[in-house]
GUNU-253032 format. One record per residue (C-alpha): residue in one letter; x, y, z. Coordinates in steps of 0.001 Angstrom, whole numbers, padded with zeros to 6 digits, always signed. Example, Ala and Ser with C-alpha at 12.3 -4.5 7.8 and 13.67 -1.06 7.14 Angstrom:
A+012300-004500+007800 S+013670-001060+007140 
***
This chain:
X+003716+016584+027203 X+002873+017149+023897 X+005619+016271+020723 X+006066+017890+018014 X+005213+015627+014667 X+006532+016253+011411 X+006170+014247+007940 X+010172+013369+007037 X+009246+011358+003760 X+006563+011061+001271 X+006275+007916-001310 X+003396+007562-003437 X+001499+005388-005502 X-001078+006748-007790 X-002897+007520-011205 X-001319+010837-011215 X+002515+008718-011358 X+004427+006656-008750 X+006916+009244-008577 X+006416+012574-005869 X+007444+015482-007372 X+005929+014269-010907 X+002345+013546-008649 X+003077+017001-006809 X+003556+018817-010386 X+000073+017312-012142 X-001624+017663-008869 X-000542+021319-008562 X-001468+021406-013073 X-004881+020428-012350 X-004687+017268-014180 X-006884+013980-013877 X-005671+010578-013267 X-008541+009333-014203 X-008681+007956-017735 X-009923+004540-019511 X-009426+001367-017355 X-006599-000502-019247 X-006058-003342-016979 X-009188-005891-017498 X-011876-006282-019732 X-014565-003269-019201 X-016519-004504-021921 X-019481-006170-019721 X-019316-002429-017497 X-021244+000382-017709 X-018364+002227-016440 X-014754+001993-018165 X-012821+004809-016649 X-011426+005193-013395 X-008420+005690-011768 X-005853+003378-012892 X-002195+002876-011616 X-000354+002690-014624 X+003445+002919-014250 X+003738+001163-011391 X+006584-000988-011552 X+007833-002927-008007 X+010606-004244-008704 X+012069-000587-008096 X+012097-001264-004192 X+011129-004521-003651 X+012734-007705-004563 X+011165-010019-007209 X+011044-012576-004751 X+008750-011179-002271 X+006725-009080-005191 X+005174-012820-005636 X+003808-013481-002131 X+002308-009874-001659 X-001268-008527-003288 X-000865-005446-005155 X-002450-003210-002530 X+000544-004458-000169 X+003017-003612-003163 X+001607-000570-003385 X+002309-000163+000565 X+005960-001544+000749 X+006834+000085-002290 X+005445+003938-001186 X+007259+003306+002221 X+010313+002600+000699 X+010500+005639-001059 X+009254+007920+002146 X+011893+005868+004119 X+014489+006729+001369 X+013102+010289+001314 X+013302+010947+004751 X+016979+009852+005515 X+016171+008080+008242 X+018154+004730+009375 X+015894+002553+011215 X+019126+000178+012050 X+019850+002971+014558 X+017707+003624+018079 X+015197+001014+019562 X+013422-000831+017080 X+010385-000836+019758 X+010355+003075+018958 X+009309+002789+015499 X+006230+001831+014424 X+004218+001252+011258 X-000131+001986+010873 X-001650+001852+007067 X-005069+002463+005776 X-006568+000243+003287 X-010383+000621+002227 X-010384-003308+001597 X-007095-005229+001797 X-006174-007601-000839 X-008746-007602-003290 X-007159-008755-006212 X-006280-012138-004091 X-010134-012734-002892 X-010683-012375-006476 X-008071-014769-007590 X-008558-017587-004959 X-012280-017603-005290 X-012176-018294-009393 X-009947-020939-007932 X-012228-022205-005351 X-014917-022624-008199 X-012841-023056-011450 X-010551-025824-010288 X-011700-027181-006508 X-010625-026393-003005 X-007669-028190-002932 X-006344-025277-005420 X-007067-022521-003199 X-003511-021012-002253 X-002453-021257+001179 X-001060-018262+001278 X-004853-016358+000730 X-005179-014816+004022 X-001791-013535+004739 X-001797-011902+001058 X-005358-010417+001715 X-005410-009522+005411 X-005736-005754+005951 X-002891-005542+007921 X-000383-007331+005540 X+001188-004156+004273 X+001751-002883+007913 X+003137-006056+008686 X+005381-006381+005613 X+006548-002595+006252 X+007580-003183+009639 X+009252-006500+008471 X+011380-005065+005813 X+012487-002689+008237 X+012874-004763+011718 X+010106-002707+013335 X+008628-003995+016489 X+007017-000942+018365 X+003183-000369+017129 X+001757-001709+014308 X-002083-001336+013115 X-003993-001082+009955 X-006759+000666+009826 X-009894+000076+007214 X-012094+003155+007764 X-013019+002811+003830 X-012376+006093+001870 X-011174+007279+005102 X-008389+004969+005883 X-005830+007180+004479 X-006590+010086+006853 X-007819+007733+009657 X-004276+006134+009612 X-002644+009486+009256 X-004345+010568+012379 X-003798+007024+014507 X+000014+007317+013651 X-000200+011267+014817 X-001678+010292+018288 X+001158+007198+018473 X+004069+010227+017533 X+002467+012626+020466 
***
């Protein structure tokens, strides 16, 4: 038997706003996201444009707290679930929590940690190194911490396809639904 799958909420995160109807609008205008890298030093780049998320701000759906243990690719995660969740109307304390599932796409995981805990690694020793570096960068951290803030315990994958993780996971979660 084959179901019928539907998309119930939509939460983004991206140059074109953090918001969906004001990404919808500029998407539908035509308009870039792409614009002059703001958040580090492009001096040293031949490239210094890109697309940047700029009005990003977390603490909108997730609590300060746990904003501090997640990389900013899981951020970006939790926080676009939250607002698809929200979206969509749909209370996950209801049915069988082995029913619901989470799968995300990331082209790399947590980047920004690697980044951070290998200046550390050479800057100031191994004994600096944080030990909370793999949980932070692990692919599947923002499936994890999706299904977490939710009490989700039926499937839960990540999927790192590279520019194709978006769709990949789109599709993985499809087959799951049917």
């Amino acid at each position: 038997m084959t179901r019928r799958v539907v998309v119930t909420g939509v939460g983004v995160v991206t140059a074109l706003g953090c918001n969906t109807s004001e990404f919808w609008d500029k998407l539908c205008a035509g308009k870039s996201g792409v614009s002059h890298l703001q958040r580090f030093d492009t001096a040293d780049f031949k490239v210094r444009f890109g697309g940047e998320i700029k009005d990003f701000v977390p603490e909108d759906c997730i609590p300060p707290k746990e904003i501090k243990r997640l990389d900013r690719f899981c951020q970006f995660a939790l926080y676009g679930a939250h607002k698809a969740v929200r979206q969509s109307g749909i209370d996950f304390s209801q049915g069988d929590p082995y029913r619901h599932g989470v799968v995300t796409g990331s082209g790399i995981g947590g980047l920004h940690e690697i980044e951070e805990q290998h200046c550390a690694l050479f800057d100031r020793g191994p004994n600096r190194v944080s030990p909370f570096m793999i949980p932070k960068l692990m692919v599947n951290a923002a499936s994890g911490n999706i299904s977490v803030s939710w009490g989700l315990k039926g499937p839960n994958t990540a999927v790192a396809t590279a520019c194709a993780s978006a769709s990949n996971a789109i599709g993985d979660a499809f087959d799951l639904i049917r």
